[in-house]
Each structure stands twice: as structure tokens, then as C-alpha cells.
C-alpha positions in Angstrom: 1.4 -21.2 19.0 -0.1 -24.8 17.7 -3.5 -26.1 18.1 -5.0 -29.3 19.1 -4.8 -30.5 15.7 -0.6 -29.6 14.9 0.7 -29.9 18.0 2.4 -32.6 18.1 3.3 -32.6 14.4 4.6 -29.2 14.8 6.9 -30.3 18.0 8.2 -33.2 15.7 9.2 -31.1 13.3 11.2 -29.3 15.5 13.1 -32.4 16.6 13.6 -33.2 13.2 15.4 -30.4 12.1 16.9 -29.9 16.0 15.6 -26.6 16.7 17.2 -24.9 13.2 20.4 -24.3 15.7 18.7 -23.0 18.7 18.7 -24.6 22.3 15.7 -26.5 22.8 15.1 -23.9 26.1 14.8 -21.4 23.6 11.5 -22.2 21.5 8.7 -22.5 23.2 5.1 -24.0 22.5 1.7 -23.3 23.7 -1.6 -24.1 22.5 -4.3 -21.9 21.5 -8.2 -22.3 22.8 -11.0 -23.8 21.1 -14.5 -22.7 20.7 -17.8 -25.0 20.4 -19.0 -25.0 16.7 -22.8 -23.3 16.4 -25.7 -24.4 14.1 -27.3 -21.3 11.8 -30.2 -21.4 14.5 -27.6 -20.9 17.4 -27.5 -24.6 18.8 -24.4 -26.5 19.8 -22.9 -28.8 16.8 -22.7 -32.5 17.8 -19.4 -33.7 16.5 -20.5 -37.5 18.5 -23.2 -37.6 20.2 -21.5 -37.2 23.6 -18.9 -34.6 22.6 -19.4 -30.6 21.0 -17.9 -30.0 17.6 -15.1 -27.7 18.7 -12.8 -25.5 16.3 -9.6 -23.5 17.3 -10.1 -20.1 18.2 -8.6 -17.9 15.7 -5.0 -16.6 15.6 -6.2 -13.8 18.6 -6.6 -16.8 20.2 -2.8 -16.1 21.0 -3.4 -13.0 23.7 -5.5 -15.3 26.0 -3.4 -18.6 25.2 -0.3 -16.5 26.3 -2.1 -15.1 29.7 -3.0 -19.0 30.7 -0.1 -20.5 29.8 1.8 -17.6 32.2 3.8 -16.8 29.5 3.4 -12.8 30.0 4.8 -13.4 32.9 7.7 -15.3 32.2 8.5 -13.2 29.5 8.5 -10.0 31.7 11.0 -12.2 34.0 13.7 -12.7 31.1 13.7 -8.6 30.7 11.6 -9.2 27.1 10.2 -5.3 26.5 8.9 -6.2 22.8 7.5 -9.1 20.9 7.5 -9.5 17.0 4.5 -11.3 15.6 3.7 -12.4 12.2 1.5 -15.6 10.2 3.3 -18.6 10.1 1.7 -18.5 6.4 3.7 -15.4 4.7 7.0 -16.9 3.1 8.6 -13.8 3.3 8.6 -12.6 6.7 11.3 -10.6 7.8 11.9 -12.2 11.7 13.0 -9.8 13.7 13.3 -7.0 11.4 16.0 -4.6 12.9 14.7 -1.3 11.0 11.2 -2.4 11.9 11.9 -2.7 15.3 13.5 0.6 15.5 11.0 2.6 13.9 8.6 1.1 16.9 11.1 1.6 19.1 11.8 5.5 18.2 7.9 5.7 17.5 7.4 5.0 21.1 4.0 3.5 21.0 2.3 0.3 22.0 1.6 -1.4 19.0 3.0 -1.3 15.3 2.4 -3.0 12.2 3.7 -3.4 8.7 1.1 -2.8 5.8 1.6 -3.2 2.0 -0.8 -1.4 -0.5 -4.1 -3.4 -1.4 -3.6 -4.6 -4.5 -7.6 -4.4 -6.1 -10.6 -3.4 -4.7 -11.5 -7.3 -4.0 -8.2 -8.2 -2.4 -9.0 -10.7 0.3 -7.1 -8.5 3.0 -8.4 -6.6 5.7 -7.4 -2.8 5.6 -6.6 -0.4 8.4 -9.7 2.1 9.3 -10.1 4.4 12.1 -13.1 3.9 14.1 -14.6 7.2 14.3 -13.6 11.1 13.9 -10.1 10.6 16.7 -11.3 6.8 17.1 -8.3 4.1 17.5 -7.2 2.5 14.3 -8.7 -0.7 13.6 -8.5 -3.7 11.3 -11.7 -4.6 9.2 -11.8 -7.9 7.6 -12.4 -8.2 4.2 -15.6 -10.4 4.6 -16.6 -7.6 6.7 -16.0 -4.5 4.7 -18.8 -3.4 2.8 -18.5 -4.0 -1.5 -18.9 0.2 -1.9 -16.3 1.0 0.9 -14.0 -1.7 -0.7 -13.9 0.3 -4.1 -13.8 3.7 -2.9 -11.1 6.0 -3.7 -9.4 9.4 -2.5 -10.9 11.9 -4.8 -7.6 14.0 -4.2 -5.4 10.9 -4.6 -7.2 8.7 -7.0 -5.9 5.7 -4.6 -8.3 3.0 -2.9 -9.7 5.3 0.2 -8.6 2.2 2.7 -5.5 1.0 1.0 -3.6 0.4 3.6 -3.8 -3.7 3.9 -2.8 -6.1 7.0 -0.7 -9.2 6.1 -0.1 -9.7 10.2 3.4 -8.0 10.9 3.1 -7.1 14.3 5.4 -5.7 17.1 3.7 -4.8 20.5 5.1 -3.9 24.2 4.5 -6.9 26.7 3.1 -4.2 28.7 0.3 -3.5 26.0 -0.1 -7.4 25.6 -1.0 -8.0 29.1 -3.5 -5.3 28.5 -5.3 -6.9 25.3 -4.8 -10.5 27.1 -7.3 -9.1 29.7 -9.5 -6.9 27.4 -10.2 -9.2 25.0 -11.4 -12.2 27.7 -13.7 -9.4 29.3 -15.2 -8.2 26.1 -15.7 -11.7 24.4 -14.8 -10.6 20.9 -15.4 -12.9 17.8 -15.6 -13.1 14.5 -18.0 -15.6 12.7 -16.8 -17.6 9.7 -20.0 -20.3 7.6 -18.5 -23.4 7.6 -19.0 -26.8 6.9 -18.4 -28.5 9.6 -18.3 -31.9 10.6 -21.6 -33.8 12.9 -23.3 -36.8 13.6 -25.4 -35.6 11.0 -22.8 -35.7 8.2 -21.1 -32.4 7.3 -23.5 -29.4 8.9 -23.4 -25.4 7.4 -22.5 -23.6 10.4 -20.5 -21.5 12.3 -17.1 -21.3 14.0 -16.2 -18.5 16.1 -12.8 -16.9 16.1 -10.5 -14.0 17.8 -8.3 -12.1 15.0 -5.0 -11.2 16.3 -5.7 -7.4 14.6 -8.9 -7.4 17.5 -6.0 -5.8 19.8 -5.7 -2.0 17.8 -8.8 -0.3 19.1 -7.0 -0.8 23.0 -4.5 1.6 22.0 -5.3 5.1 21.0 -1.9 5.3 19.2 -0.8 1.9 16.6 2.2 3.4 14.3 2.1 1.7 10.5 5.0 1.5 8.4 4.6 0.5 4.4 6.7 -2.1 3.1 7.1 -3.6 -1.0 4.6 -6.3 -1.1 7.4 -8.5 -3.2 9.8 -8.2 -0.5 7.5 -9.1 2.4 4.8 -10.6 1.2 4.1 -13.8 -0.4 0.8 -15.6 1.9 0.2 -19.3 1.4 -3.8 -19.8 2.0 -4.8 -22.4 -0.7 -3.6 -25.6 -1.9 -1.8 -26.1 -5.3 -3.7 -26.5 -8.2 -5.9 -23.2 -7.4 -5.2 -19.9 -9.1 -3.8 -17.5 -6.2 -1.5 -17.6 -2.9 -0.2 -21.6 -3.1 2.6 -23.0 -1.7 3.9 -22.7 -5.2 2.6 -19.1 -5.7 4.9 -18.5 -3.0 7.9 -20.4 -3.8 8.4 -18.5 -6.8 8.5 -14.8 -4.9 10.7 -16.1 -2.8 13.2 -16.9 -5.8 12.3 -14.0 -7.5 13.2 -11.8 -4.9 16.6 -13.7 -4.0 17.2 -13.6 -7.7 17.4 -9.8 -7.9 19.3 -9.3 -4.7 21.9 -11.6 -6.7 21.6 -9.5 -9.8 21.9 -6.4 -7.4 25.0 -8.1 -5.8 26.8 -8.5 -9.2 25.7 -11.8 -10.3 24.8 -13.1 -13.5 22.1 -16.2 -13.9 21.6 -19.0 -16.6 18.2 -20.9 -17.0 17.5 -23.8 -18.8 13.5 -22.9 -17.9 11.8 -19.8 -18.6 13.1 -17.0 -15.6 9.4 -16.5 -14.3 8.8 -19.7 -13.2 12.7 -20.5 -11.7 15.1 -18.3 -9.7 17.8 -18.9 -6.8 17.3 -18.7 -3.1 19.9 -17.5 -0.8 20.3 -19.5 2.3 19.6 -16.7 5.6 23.2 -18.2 6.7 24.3 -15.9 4.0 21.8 -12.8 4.0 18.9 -11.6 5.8 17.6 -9.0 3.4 19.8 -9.0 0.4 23.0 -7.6 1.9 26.6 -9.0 1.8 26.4 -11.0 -0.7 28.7 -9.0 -2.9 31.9 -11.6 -2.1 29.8 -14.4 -3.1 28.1 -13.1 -6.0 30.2 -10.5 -8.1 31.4 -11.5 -11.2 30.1 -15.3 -10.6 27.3 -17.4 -12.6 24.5 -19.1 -11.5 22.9 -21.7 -13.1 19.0 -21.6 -11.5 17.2 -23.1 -9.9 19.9 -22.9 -7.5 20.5 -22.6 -3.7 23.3 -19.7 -2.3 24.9 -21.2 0.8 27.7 -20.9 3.0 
């Protein structure tokens, strides 16, 4: 799913790199939906004076843009029963993740999704709650989660009471996302974010309104989790280098870290001319998926990092 605004950089890219070995009938793109831009006094933001300041519509944006673009449907032609979804901005997503799948799969529900253990009360992550005494679960965003409730603990456990955080690892039925496509366009659901955001008036504090892809829990009365290592699956890229937290860079450097102990694990032995926190080696996916079978390419060998592992 692109927007508007990456589109057609997004489709170049593709090109460029000639579909990363895939037919060109096998990826498909779709936009998502945009939403006008509103004031703080609820008026329509003037981006010219002719045309309404428009943003895209969240990443839930994806249920409706799917319906419109008959995608549902053609899905349910090719025999597709399940759809993995996940952020485009978490370096270490697992595509297709075989023993995630299964679990769904044996769990025989409509929705599933990975979670990793919030890291501190303030974590920027929304956490799994159920709604209610037998209520669905549900995703509450962090801006949207009350300080106290953040910081509460389990008195029996000691552990954060909602601990359970969602970094957008997502498996559904197409049956359940032909339901949320249709839910979610009758019941209107958004989210507002303050903004600054661009008018004839110079840049204006205001809002933009978006659809969270987690807004399609509470339509099922069973969504199965399943708790995965945060350094194996998740590694988010949300600010630019240069700031303190989740960078392109920040990320980078789990990804070698991780690659570098499934090399260790293998047999391997590393060299570095740089201090090992700040290097590593990355493993090419032609090699391994997750870590495995890289025994014949790694035992007894030495690795001079940074360093790439390919065929």
C-alpha cells in the first residue's frame, strides 16, 4: 500500500531492483485514502485557496483501500485464505513467518498478532487491553493510554499490568478482512494526531485524522497473541538520524547484531577492526531466513565485520 505522496517513487523502486526476483504480476500496488486536514475549531484547512489540505489516512486506511480497489475479491479468486501484515518500518520483520502462520492456523481464529514485552512504562507503543469484563481485545495507542494505566503493574507478577506491546505483525482470514473492510467504513473510526500542517496561512496547528490498522480487534471476539524476542523481530525506524531512538541507524545495527550471533551460533568466529557494538555481519535471506543453515557456510570460518554472508 503507497500513498499519494510515494507512489510513484515506491513503483520506481521496484523497477529498479526488478521486483527482488518476483514476476511483476506478482506485487501489487494500491493506494490508500486521504482525509481533509481540520483546524483546532473544527474548520476545513486551506492548503490553496481553491483546494483542502488533505493527509493520508492512516495505515487502517488499508481495509477500505483493499475493498475499493476490489482486491478482496481478487484475492478470494486466487484461493488466498490468509494474509500476513506488518509496517514497512520494522527492519526485522519475519515475512511470512512459517511458525507464525501455523500457530494462527492451528489457533483457528480470525485474527492474530505478534507482541513483544513493553520495554518502560513510556514506551511509545500501544498495548493490547480487553475492552471490558469478556470484551474483545483491543489496541490502545500510547498517546491514548492514560500516564497511571501506563505504569501500572501486576501486584502478583510485578510486570507492567498492559505489557503486552503491538509493533504491527498481523495475520487475518480474508473472510474476517472483508468484515473489518465494511465495519470500519460504517462506523467511521479515527484517530486524531496535532499537527503542523501546511496552509495559505503558513504552517497551521491542527489536525489530521487517521484509521490504525489495530482498529480491526474489537470485530472479532477471539484475536490469538503470540510473544516474540524484541531483538529478533523488532527493530522500528520512526525518526531520522541524528535523534536518540529508533533511526535508520538504530536499526541497522540490530539487524547486524542479530545476524552476528546466528553466525556465532553457526560456528563462526568474527574479527573487528571497530568496537563490536557499533559493527556486525548481515546474512543475505538467499542464505537464511531466521538463522538456520548456515552451519556449511559458517563453521570453523572467520569473518572480518562489517561484512555481508551471501551465496
Amino acid at each position: 500500500m503507497t500513498s499519494p505522496f510515494t507512489d510513484e517513487p515506491t513503483r520506481k523502486f521496484f523497477e529498479c531492483y526488478k521486483y527482488f526476483g518476483l514476476n511483476e504480476d506478482q506485487v501489487t500496488f494500491f493506494k490508500q485514502g486521504t482525509i481533509p486536514c481540520v483546524s483546532k475549531d473544527g474548520r476545513f484547512i486551506m492548503e490553496t485557496p481553491y483546494r483542502v489540505a488533505k493527509s493520508p489516512d492512516g495505515n487502517g486506511g488499508v481495509y477500505t483501500a483493499l475493498k475499493y480497489e476490489k482486491l478482496l475479491e481478487e484475492m478470494s479468486t486466487r484461493g488466498i485464505k490468509y494474509i500476513d501484515c506488518y509496517g514497512v518500518d520494522n527492519a526485522l520483520v519475519r515475512v511470512a513467518d512459517p511458525t507464525f502462520l501455523g500457530y494462527f492456523i492451528d489457533k483457528g481464529v480470525p485474527a492474530a498478532a505478534k507482541v513483544v514485552r513493553k520495554a518502560y512504562p513510556q514506551e511509545k507503543v500501544g498495548v493490547f487491553v480487553r475492552r471490558g469484563k469478556g470484551g474483545p481485545l483491543s489496541v490502545v495507542e500510547y498517546s491514548e493510554l492514560d500516564p497511571q494505566l501506563s505504569s501500572a503493574t501486576n501486584q502478583e507478577t510485578g510486570r507492567l499490568r498492559f505489557c503486552w506491546s503491538n509493533v504491527c505483525l498481523h495475520m487475518f482470514t480474508l473472510d474476517f478482512l472483508n468484515l473489518v473492510a465494511n465495519g470500519l467504513e460504517k462506523d467511521s473510526i479515527y484517530h486524531l494526531a496535532e499537527k503542523k500542517i501546511a496552509s495559505i496561512h503558513g504552517h497551521t496547528m491542527g489536525y489530521k485524522l487517521e484509521q490504525f490498522i489495530f482498529d480491526a480487534f474489537p470485530y472479532t471476539p477471539s484475536t490469538a497473541l503470540f510473544e516474540v524476542l524484541r531483538e529478533e523481530e523488532f527493530a522500528p525506524v520512526k525518526n531520522a538520524n541524528g535523534t536518540n531512538f529508533d533511526t535508520p541507524d538504530s536499526a541497522r545495527l540490530l539487524v547486524l547484531r542479530l545476524h552476528t550471533r546466528w553466525v556465532v551460533a553457526a560456528g563462526g568466529f568474527l574479527t573487528h577492526s571497530v568496537p563490536l557494538y557499533s559493527t556486525g555481519v548481515e546474512v543475505s535471506p538467499l542464505c537464511s531466513y531466521a538463522g538456520e543453515d548456515l552451519e556449511a557456510l559458517c563453521r570453523g570460518r572467520t569473518f572480518h565485520a562489517p561484512c555481508e554472508i551471501s551465496l
